[in-house]
C-alpha positions in Angstrom: 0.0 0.0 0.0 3.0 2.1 0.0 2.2 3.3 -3.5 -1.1 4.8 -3.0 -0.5 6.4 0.7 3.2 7.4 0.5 5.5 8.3 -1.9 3.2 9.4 -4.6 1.4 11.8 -2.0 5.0 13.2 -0.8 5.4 14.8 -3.9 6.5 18.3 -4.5 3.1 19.1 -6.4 -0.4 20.0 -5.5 -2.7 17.2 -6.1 -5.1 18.2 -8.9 -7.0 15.0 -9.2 -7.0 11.4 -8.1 -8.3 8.9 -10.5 -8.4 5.6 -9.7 -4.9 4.2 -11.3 -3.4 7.5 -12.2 -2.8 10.9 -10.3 -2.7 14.5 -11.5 -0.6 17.2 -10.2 -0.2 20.8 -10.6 3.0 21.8 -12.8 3.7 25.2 -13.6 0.2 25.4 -16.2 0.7 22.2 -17.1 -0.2 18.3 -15.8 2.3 15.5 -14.0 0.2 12.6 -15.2 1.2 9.7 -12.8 0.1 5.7 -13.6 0.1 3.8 -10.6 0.3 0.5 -9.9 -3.5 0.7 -8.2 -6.2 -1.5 -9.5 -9.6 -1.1 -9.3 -12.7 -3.3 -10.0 -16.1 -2.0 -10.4 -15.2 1.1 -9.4 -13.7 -0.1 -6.7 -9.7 0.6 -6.1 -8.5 -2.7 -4.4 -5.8 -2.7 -1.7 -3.6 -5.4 -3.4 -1.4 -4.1 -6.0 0.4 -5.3 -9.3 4.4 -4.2 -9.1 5.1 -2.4 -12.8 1.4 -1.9 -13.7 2.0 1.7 -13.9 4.9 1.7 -15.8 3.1 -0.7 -18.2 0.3 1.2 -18.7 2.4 4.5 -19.4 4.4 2.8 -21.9 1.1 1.5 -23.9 -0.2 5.1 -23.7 2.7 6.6 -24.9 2.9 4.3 -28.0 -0.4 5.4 -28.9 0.1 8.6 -28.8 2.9 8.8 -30.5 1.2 6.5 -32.8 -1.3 8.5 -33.7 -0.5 12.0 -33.2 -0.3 12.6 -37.2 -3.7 11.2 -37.1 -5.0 13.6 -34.3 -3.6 16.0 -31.7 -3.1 15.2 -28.0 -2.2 16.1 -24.4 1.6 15.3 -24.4 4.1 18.0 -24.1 6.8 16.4 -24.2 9.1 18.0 -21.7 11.3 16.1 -19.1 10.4 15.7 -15.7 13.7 16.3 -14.7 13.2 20.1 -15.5 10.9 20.0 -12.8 12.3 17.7 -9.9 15.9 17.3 -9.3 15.2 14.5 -6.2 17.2 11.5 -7.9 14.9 9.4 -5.8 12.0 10.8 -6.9 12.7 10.2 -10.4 13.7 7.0 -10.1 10.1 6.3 -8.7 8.4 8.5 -11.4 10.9 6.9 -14.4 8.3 5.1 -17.1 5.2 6.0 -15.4 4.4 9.6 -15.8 3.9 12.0 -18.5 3.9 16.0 -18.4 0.7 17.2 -20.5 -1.6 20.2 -21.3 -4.7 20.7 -19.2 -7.4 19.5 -21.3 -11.2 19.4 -21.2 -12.0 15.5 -20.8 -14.1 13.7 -23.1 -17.3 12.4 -21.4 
């Protein structure tokens, strides 16, 4: 349970939103996307976690929208987190599972 009551909530950010497998923070008019390694089931986030979920789930979105930004535009900014945190143990927690983006209005 580390994951979703420690480190991620220590960060240097405001909290913007919590979903349930990823969380938004505040970055200088922009987003810190963060996938966790949280599951959920019927709505319901479950205590047990899956090690590297997060990661995995950030690298499938990231092939996508790279994929298909020709195709249609998206939220990615493509700026490096390390611009914005200079904890190296922070990073190393953060490395493959977060994204800067824009603020967007979600699709419902």
């Amino acid at each position: 349970m580390e994951e979703v009551l420690g480190w991620v909530e220590n960060l240097p950010f405001p909290l913007f939103k919590r979903g349930k497998v990823r969380d938004l923070f505040r970055l200088d008019g922009e987003l810190l996307m963060v996938t966790t390694d949280r599951i959920s089931a019927f709505d319901v986030v479950l205590r047990t976690l899956i090690p590297q979920k997060g990661r995995i789930l950030n690298g499938l979105s990231l092939f996508w929208f790279k994929r298909m930004e020709d195709i249609f535009p998206n939220h990615l900014t493509y700026k490096e987190l390390e611009d914005y945190i200079d904890d190296e143990e922070i990073l190393a927690k953060l490395k493959g599972r977060c994204m800067i983006v824009k603020e967007t209005q979600p699709l419902p």
